[in-house]
C-alpha positions as CSV (number, residue, x, y, z in Angstrom):
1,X,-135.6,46.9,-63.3
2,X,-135.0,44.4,-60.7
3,X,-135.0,40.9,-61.3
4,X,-136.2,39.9,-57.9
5,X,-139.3,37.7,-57.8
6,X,-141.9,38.0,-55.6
7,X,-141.5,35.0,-54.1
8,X,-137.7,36.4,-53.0
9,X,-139.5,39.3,-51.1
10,X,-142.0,37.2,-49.3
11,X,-139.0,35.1,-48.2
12,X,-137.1,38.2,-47.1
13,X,-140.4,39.1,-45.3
14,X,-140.7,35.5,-43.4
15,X,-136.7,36.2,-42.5
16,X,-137.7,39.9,-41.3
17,X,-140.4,38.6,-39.0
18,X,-138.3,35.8,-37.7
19,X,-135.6,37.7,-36.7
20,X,-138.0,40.2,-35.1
21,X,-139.7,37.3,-33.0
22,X,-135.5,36.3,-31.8
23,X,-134.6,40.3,-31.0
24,X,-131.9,39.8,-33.3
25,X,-133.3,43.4,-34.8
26,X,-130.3,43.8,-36.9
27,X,-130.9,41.5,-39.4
28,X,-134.8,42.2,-39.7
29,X,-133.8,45.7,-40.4
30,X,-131.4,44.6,-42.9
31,X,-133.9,41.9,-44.8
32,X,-136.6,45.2,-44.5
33,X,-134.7,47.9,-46.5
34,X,-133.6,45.2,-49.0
35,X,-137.5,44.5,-49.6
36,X,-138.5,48.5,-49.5
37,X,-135.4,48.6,-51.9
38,X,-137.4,46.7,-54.5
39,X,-141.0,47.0,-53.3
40,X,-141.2,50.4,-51.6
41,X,-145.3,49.9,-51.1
42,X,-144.6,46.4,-49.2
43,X,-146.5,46.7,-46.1
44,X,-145.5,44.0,-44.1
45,X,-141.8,45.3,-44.3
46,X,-143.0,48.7,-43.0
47,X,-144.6,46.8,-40.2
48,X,-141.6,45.0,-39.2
49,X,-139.8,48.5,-39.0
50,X,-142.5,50.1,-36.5
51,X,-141.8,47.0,-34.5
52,X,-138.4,47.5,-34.0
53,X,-138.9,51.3,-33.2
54,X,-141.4,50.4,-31.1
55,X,-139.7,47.6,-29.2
56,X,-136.9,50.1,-28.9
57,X,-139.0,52.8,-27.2
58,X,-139.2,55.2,-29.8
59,X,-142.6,55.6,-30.2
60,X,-143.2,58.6,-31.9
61,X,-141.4,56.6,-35.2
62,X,-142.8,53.4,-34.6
63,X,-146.5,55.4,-34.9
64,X,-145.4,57.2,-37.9
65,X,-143.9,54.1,-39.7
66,X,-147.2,52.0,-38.4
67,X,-149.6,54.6,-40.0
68,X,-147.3,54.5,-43.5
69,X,-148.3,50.7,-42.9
70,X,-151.6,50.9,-42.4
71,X,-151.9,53.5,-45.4
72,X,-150.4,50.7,-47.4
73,X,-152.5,48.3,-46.2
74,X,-155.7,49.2,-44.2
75,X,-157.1,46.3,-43.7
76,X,-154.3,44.5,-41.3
77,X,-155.5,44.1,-37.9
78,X,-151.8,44.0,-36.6
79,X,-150.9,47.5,-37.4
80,X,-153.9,49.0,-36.2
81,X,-153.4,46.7,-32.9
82,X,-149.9,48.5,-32.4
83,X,-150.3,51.5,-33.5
84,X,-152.8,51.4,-30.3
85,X,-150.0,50.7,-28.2
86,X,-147.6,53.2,-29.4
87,X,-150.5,55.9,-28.7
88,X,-151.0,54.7,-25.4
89,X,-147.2,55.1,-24.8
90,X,-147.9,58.6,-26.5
91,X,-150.5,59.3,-23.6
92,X,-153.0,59.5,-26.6
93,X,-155.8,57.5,-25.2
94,X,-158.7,58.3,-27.3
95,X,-156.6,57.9,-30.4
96,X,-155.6,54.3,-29.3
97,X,-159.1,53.5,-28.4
98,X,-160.0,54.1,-31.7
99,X,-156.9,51.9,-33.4
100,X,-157.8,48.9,-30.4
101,X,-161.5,49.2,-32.0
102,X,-160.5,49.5,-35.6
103,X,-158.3,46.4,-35.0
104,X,-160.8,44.3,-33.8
105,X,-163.5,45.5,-36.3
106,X,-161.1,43.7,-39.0
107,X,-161.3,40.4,-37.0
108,X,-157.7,39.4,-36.5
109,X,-156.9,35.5,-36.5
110,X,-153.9,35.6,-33.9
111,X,-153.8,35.7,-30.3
112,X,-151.4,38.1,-29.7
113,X,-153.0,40.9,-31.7
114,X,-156.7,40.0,-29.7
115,X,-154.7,40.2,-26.4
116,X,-152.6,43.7,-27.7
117,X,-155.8,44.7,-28.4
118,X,-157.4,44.4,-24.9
119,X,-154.1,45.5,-23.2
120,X,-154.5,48.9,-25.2
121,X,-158.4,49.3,-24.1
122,X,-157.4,48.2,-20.6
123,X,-154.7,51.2,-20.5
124,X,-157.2,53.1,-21.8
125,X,-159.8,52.8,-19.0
126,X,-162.3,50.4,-20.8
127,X,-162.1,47.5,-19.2
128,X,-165.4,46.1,-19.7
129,X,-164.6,46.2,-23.5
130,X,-161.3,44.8,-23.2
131,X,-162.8,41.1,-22.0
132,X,-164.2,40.2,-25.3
133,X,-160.3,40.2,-27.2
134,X,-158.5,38.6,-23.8
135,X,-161.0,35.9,-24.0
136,X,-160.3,35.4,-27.9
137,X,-157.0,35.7,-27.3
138,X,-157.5,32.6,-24.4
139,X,-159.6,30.7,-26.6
140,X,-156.7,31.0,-29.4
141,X,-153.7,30.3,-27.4
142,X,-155.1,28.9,-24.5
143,X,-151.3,27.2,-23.4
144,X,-150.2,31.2,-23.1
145,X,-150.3,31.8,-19.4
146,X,-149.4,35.7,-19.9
147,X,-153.4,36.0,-21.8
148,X,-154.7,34.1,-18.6
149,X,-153.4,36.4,-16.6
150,X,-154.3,39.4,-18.8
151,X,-158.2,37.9,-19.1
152,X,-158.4,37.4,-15.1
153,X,-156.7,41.0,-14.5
154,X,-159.7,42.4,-16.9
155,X,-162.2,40.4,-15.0
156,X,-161.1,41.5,-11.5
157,X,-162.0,45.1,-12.5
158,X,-165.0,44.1,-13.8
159,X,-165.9,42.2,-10.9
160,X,-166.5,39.0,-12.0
161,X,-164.2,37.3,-9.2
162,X,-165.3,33.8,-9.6
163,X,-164.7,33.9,-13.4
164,X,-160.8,35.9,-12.8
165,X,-160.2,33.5,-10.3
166,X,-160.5,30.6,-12.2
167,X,-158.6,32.4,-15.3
168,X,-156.0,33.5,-12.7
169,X,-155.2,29.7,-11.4
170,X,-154.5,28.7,-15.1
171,X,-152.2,31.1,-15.3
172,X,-150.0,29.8,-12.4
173,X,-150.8,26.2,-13.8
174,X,-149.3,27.2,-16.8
175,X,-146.5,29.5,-15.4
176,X,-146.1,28.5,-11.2
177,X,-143.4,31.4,-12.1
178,X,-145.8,34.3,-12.9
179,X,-145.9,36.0,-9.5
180,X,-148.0,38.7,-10.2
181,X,-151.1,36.3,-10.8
182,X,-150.3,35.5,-6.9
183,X,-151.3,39.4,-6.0
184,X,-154.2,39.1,-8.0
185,X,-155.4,35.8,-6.8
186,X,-154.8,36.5,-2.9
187,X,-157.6,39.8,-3.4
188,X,-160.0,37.6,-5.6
189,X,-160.3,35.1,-3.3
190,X,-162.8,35.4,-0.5
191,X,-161.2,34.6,3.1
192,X,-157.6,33.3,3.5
193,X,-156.1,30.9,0.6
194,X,-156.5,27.1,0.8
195,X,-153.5,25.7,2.4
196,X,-151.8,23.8,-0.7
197,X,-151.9,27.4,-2.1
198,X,-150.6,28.9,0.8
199,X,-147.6,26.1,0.9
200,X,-146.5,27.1,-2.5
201,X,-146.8,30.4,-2.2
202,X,-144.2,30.3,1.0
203,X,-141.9,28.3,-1.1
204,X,-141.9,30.3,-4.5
205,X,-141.2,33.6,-1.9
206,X,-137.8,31.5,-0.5
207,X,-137.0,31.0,-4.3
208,X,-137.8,34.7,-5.2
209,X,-134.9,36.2,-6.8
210,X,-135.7,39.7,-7.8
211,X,-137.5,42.4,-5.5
212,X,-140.7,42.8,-7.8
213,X,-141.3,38.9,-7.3
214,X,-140.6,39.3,-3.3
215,X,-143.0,42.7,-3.3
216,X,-145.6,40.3,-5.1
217,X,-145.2,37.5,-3.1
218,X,-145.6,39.0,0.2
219,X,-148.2,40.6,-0.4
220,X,-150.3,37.7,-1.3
221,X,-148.9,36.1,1.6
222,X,-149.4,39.1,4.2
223,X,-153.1,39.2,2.6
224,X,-153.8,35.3,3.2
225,X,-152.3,35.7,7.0
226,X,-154.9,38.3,7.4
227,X,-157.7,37.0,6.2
228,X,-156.6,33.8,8.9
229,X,-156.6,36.5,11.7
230,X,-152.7,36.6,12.4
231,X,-151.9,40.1,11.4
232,X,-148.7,40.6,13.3
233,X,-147.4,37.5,10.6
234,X,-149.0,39.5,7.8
235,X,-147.8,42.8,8.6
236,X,-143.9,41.6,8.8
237,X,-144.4,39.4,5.4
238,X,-145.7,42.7,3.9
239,X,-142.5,44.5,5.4
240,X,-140.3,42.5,4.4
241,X,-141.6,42.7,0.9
242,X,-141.9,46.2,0.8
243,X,-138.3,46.9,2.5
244,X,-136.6,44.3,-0.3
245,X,-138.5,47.0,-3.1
246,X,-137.3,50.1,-1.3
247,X,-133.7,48.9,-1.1
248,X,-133.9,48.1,-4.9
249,X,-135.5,51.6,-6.0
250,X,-133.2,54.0,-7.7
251,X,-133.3,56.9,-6.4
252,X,-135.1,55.2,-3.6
253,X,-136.4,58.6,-2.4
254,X,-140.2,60.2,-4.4
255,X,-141.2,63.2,-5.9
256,X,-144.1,63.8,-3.8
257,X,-143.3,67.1,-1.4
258,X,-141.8,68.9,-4.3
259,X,-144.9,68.8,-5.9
260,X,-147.2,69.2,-2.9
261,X,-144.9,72.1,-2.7
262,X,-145.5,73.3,-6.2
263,X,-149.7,72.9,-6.2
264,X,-150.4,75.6,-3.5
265,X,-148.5,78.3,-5.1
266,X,-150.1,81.3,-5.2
267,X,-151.8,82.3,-8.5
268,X,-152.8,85.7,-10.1
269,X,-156.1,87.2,-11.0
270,X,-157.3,85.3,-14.3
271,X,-160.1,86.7,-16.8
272,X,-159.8,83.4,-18.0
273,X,-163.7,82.0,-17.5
274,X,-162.8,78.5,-18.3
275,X,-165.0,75.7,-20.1
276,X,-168.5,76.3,-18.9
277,X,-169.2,71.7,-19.7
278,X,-170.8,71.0,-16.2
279,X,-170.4,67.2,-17.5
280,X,-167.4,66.1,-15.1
281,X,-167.5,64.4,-11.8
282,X,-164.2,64.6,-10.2
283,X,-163.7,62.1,-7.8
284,X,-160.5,62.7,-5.7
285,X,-158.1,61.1,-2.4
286,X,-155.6,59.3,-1.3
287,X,-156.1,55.5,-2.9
288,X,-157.8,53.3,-0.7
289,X,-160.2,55.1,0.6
290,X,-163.3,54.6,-1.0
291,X,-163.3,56.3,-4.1
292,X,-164.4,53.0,-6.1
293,X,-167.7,52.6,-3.7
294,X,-168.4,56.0,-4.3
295,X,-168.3,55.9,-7.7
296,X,-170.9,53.0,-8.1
297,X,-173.1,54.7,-6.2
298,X,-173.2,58.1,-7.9
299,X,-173.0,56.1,-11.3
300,X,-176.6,54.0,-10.1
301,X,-178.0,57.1,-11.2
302,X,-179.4,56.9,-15.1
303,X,-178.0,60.4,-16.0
304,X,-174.4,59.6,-14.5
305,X,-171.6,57.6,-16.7
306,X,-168.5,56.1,-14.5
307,X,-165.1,56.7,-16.9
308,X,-163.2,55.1,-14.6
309,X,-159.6,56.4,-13.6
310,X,-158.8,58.5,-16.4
311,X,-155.2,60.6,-17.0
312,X,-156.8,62.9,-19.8
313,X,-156.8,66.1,-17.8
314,X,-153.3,65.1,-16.3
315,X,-152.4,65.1,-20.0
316,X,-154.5,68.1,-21.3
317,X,-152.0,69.9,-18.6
318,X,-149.3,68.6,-20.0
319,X,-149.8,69.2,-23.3
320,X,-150.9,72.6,-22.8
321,X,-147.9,73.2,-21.1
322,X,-145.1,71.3,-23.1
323,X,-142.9,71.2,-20.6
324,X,-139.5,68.3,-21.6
325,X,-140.1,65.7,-18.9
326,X,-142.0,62.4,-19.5
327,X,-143.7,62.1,-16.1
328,X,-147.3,64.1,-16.7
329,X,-147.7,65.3,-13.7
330,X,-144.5,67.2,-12.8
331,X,-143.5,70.5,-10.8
332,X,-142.6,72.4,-14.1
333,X,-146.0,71.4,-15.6
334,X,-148.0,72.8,-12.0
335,X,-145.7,75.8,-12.0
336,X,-146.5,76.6,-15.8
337,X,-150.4,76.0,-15.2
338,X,-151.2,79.7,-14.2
339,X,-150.1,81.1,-17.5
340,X,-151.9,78.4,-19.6
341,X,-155.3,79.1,-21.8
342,X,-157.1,76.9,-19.1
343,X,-160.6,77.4,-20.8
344,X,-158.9,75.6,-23.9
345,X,-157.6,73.0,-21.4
346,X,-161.0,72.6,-20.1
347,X,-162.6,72.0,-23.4
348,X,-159.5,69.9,-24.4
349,X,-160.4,67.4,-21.3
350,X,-164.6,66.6,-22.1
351,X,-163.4,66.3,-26.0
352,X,-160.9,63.7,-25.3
353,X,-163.0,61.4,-23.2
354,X,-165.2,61.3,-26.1
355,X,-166.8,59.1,-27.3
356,X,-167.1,57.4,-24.2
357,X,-168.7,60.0,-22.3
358,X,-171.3,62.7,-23.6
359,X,-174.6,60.3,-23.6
360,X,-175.5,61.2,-19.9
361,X,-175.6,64.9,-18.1
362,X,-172.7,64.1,-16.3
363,X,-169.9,61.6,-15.9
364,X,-167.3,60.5,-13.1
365,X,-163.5,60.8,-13.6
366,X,-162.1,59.0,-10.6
367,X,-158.6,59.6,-11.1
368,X,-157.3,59.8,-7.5
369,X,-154.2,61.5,-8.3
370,X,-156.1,64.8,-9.5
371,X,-156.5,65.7,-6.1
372,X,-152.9,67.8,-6.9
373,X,-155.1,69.1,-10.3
374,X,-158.3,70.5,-8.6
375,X,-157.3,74.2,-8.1
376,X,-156.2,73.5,-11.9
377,X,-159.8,71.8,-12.5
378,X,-161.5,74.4,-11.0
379,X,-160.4,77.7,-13.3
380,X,-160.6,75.2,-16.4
381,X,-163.8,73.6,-15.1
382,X,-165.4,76.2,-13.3
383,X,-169.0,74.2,-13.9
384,X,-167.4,70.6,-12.9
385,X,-167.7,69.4,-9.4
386,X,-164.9,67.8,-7.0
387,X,-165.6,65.3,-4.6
388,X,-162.8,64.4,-2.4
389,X,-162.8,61.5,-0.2
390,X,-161.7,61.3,3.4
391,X,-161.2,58.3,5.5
392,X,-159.6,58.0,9.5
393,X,-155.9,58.8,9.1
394,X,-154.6,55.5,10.4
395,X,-156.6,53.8,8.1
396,X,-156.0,55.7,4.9
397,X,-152.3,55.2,6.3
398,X,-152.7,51.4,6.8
399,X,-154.8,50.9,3.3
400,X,-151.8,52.4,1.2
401,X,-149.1,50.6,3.1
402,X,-151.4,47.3,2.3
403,X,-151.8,48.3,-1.5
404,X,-149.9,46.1,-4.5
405,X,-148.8,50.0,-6.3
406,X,-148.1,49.1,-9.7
407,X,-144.4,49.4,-9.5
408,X,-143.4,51.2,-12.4
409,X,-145.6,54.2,-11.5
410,X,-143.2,57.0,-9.5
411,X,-146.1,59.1,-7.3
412,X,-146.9,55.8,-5.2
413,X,-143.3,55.4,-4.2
414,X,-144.2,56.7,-1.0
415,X,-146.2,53.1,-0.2
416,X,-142.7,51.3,0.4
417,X,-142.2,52.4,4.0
418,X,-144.9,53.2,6.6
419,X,-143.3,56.3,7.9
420,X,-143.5,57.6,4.2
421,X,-147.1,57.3,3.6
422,X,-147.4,59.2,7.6
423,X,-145.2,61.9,6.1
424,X,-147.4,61.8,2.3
425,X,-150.8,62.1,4.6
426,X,-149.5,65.0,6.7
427,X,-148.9,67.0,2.8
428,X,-152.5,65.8,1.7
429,X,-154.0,66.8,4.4
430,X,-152.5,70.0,4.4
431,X,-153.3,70.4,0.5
432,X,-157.0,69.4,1.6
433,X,-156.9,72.2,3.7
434,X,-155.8,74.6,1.0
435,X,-158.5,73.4,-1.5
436,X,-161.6,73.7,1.5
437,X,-160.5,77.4,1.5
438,X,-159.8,78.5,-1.7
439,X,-161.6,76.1,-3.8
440,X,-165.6,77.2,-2.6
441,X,-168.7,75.8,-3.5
442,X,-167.9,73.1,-5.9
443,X,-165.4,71.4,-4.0
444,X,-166.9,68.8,-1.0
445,X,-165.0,66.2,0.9
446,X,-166.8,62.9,2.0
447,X,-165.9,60.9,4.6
448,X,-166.1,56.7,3.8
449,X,-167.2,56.0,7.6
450,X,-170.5,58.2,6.5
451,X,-170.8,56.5,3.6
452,X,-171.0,53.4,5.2
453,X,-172.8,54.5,8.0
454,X,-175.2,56.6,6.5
455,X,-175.1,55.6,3.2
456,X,-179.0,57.3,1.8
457,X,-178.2,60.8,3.3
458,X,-174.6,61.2,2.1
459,X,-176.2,60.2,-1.7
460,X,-178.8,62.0,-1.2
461,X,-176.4,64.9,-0.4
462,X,-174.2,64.2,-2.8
463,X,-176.8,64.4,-5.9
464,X,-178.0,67.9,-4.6
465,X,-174.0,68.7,-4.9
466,X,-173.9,67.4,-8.6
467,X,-177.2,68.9,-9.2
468,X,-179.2,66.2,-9.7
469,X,-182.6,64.8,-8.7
470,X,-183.0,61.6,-6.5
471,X,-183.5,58.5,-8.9
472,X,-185.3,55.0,-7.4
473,X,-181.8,52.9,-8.9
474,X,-179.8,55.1,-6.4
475,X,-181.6,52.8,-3.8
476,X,-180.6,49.4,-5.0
477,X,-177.0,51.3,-4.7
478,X,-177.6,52.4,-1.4
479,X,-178.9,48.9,-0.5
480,X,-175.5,47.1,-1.8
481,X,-172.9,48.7,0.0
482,X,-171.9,45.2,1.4
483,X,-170.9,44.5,5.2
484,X,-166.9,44.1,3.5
485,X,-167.1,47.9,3.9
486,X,-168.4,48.2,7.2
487,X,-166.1,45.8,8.4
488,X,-162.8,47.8,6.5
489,X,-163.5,51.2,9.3
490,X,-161.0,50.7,11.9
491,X,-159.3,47.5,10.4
492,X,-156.0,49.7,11.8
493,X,-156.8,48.6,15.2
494,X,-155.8,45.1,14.2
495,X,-151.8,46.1,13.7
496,X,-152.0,48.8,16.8
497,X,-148.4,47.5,17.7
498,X,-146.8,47.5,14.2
499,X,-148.5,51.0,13.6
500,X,-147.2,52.7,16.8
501,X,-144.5,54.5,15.1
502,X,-147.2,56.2,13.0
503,X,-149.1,57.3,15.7
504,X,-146.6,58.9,16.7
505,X,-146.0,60.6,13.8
506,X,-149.8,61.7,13.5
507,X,-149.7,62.6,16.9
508,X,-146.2,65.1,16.8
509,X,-148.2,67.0,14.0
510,X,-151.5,67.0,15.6
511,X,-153.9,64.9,13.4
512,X,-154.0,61.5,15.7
513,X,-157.9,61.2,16.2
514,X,-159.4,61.1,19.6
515,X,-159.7,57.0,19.5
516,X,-156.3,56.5,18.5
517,X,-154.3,58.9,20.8
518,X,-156.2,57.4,23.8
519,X,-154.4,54.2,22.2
520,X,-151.0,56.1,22.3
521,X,-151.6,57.4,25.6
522,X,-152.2,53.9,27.3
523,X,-149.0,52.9,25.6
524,X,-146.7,55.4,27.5
């Protein structure tokens, strides 16, 4: 029987953690197996170990060792915190939901487990539930500038800008470093920046070091030039940010013709009926092009839910097909969908955005990316309907090139140089073209300029699509679709000189509309 006291094990524990906190992982390993040596049912010691798998990448054994913990002791908030994050790494949304919720239901007392806890509902599409932990996790460690940033980021999506402003601009005073809450700040702020934020912005971009921080940079640079009228400045700050990214990207190239390639293969006659759940909204495009606006007006409507942008039937695919790579949507995955039990997949999809979903008749998935999904969506879904939204070709173009990609995510790669995102528009285009004549009745594309020209009648057409009758609130919707989107059709005619080499482009393979090849032809 061992002699040790517990006292001695505590004090390991206290060593464990510290070393843990200093990445000196080695040694908290060490100090953990000499307490689970002794005290095999010591939680804390388990914990420790998930965290160093976990910090290490290997999530599959940090979840496993964080469920022994929690088993040990259930009523840590801590364990249930990260075991949310290892299931979000897991592409296990609904799973890590349910941890985030659990964690917070045992009312943690540290500000990094409140602020883990909104980063996990945030991944997880519920944004408007992830405020209440960022703002505890403010409130407890309001020096931290990382849970400023965190808090405004969660408030921008909710679209409280004045309040994620404010939270945004104590991050910087906290952290002038942190050049990520620059992005955000530039697209909260109505109108250019005031001029002692412009001035530090321009220096902290001469003292940028690393491409992500130049990328950042000028892009809130390029965004405050605009909003000041001089948008052959702003387009050449964002180039230059943009080119310093592309140079950096190993390989620099993207995967997106191979899988436009893979999508319109032809498949075989399928008894498979699919899941007959006429719940999902599938709300599709390029980004940029007005599939946010869309979505709050459809979701005015008392029997409609907005889910936000959700990767559950990305990873419904994926499982189903359990092809090796870690990137969800993938050409082996497409190629392996026509053999799949897509009725399963279907069912698979509604049950995982549970509980979320299933209190109204229908709700929105506005995952943009599924556009390469729909032919997928439509044998698993057969019920479900897809609503793809269009927008002019130079300003779809011009909206991508403009957009801050998160830059970790490979299918946006193409946003990094302007000829790229001509060259992805020609392939989605093309794919849009596939889906109009294979896809039939439950497949519609929109057009933004009609929303925002005509907003009543596209609704009005668009419930009849979704099956489902004219409500007064979809009104007030229709009455709030501000001047901002108005003013957005035909912003490409502001950067006609910068854009000429995608005009051409458009114009070699035929889709330059009438308006801008008269532009092309007066140019010689």
């Amino acid at each position: 029987m061992s002699s040790t006291q517990p006292s001695e094990l505590h004090h390991w524990y206290r060593q464990a953690e510290q070393a843990l906190t200093t990445r000196d992982y080695q040694n908290a390993h060490r100090f953990c197996m000499s307490i689970l040596s002794i005290a095999p049912e010591f939680a804390g010691a388990m914990f420790v170990l998930g965290m160093i798998a976990l910090e290490h990448r290997n999530f599959s054994k940090a979840a496993e060792v964080l469920e022994r913990a929690i088993q040990l002791d259930p009523h840590d908030a801590r364990f249930q915190a990260q075991l949310g994050r290892c299931l979000i790494a897991l592409q296990r949304p609904r799973e890590a939901m349910q941890a985030a919720h659990l964690a917070l239901a045992l009312h943690p007392g540290d500000a990094i487990t409140f602020d883990t806890i909104g980063v996990v509902l945030t991944h997880a599409g519920a944004h408007e539930q992830a405020l209440r932990p960022f703002e505890l996790a403010v409130t407890s460690a309001p020096s931290q500038a990382a849970y400023h940033y965190n808090f405004g980021i969660s408030l921008q999506f909710s679209g409280r800008f004045a309040e994620a402003e404010a939270a945004l601009r104590r991050a910087l005073e906290l952290d002038s470093s942190l050049f990520r809450a620059w992005t955000a700040l530039a697209q909260v702020v109505r109108g250019p920046l005031p001029q002692a934020d412009a001035r530090r912005l321009e220096q902290a971009l001469e003292q940028a070091s690393t491409p992500d921080a130049q990328l950042h940079l000028c892009h809130a640079l390029a965004k405050h030039y605009e909003e000041q009228a001089q948008y052959s400045q702003a387009f050449q700050t964002l180039e230059r940010g943009k080119r310093a990214k592309r140079q950096a990207l190993q390989p620099p190239t993207d995967c997106a013709t191979e899988l436009f390639s893979a999508v319109r293969r032809p498949w075989q006659a399928s008894t498979d009926p699919g899941h007959d759940s006429s719940e999902p909204i599938f709300i599709v495009g390029m980004p940029r092009t007005g599939t946010t606006l869309l979505e709050r007006i459809l979701a005015a409507h008392p029997q409609v839910f907005a889910a936000g942008e959700l990767t559950n039937f990305g990873l419904a695919v994926k499982r189903a097909a359990g092809t090796p790579s870690k990137r969800v949507l993938d050409v082996a995955t497409l190629s392996a969908a026509p053999e799949l039990d897509l009725s399963k997949i279907g069912a698979d999809y509604v049950e995982s955005t549970r509980p979320r979903t299933g209190h109204t008749a229908r709700f929105i998935d506005k995952m943009p990316l599924n556009f390469f999904f729909a032919g997928i969506i439509r044998r698993a879904l057969p019920q479900a309907r897809i609503i793809c939204l269009r927008r002019h070709p130079l300003d779809t173009c011009l909206a991508n090139y403009r957009q801050m990609f998160a830059s970790e995510y490979p299918y946006y790669r193409y946003g990094y140089d302007l000829l790229d995102v001509g060259r992805y528009y020609l392939q989605f285009d093309g794919l849009m073209q596939h889906w109009r004549a294979t896809l039939g009745e439950r497949f519609r594309e929109v057009w933004y300029e009609d929303i925002v020209t005509d907003t009543a009648s596209v609704t009005r057409s668009l419930l009849e699509f979704c099956d489902l009758p004219w409500h007064p609130a979809c009104s007030s919707a229709n009455r709030s679709v501000h001047p901002l989107h108005q003013s957005s059709v035909g912003r490409w005619r502001h950067y006609e000189k910068e854009l000429a080499p995608l005009l051409e482009l458009l114009a070699a393979h035929g889709l330059l509309p009438a308006d801008a090849s008269e532009s092309l032809r007066q140019r010689g």
